[in-house]
N, C-alpha and C positions, 0 to 999 in steps of 0.2 A: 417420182421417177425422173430420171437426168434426165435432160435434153441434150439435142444436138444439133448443129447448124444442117439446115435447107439442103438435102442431096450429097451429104456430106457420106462417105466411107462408112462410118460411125453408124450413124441415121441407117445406110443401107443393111449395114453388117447387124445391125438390132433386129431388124426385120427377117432375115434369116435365122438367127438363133431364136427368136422367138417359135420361129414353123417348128424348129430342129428342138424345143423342148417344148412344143403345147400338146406332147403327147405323153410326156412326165418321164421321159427317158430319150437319151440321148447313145441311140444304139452303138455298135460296132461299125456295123454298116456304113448309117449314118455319118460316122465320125471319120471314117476309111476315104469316104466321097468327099468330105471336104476339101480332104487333101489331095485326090485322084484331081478335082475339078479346078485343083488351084482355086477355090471360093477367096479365099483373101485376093491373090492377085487379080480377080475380074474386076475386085471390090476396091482394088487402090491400098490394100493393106499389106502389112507385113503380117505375117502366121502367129506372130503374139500378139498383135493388136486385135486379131479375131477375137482369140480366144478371150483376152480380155476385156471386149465386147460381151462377148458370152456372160463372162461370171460376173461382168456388172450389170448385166438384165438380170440373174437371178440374184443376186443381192438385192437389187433393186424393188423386183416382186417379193423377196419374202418379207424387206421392208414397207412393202406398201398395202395400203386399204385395198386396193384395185385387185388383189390377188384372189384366184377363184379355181381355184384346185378342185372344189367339188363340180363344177361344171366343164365342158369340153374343153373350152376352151382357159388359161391361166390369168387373161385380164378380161375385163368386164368391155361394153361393146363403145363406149364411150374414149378407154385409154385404148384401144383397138384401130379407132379412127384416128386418133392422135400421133400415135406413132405413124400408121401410115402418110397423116399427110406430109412427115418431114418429108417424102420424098414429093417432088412437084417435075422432075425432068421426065417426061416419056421416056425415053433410052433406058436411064436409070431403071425406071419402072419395068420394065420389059424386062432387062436383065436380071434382075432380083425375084421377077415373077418366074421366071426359068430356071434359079438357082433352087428356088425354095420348093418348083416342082419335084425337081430330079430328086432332091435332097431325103424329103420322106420318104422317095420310092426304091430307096436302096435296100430297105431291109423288107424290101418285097408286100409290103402294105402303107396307107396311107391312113392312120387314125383321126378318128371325127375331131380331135383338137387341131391336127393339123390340117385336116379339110377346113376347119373351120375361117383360119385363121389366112389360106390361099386363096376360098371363096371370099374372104371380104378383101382381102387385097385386088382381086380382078375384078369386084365388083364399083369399090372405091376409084379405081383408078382405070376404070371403064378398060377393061382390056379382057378378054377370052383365055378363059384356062382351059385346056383338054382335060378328058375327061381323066381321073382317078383309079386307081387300085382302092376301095376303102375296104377298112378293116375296122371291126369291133374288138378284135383281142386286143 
């Protein structure tokens, strides 16, 4: 799995696409709110660099051992930590943790991959998520 520098764009914008596919689809909804919420521009991006954030985490998972499709969540609990810790800014952290909320809740459920994956991020970087819409469909 790439890496990327400390609080960087990159580093944030992984952390989002990760919420936005550890539910193995990347809805309508979903995809609608990226763009309603300006997610690039909160992130310091331009709208192709998101994107191609996006399809180099999934590149990157289908290339790697760490990938876990059969479980909730897409990487194991160990590259879960890893990624989060690129981020170390509080601000950052806050902001990302709000993006990645709203994000799941557009298509009106919050699937246990992506709970999954919002619970270790507030947990990790000691911050309070509101509660969830979850969904088993």
């Amino acid at each position: 799995m790439r890496t990327y520098p400390h609080n960087s764009p990159h580093a944030a914008a992984r952390i989002v696409a990760l919420t936005l596919i550890a539910d193995r689809d990347l809805s309508p909804p979903e995809f609608e709110s990226l763009e309603r919420l300006a997610v690039h521009q909160q992130l310091g991006l331009c709208p192709q660099a998101l994107h191609e954030v996006l399809d180099s985490l999934c590149v990157d998972l289908q290339a790697s051992r760490q990938l876990r499709w059969e479980h909730d969540c897409p990487v194991d609990e160990c590259t879960l930590q890893t990624l989060m810790d690129e981020l170390t800014d509080p601000a950052l952290r806050r902001r990302v943790l709000g993006l990645c909320i709203q994000l799941p809740e557009a298509d009106h459920r919050v699937a246990p991959g992506e709970s999954l994956v919002l619970a270790a991020a507030a947990e990790q970087w000691g911050l309070h998520a509101p509660p969830l819409t979850w969904s088993s469909s």
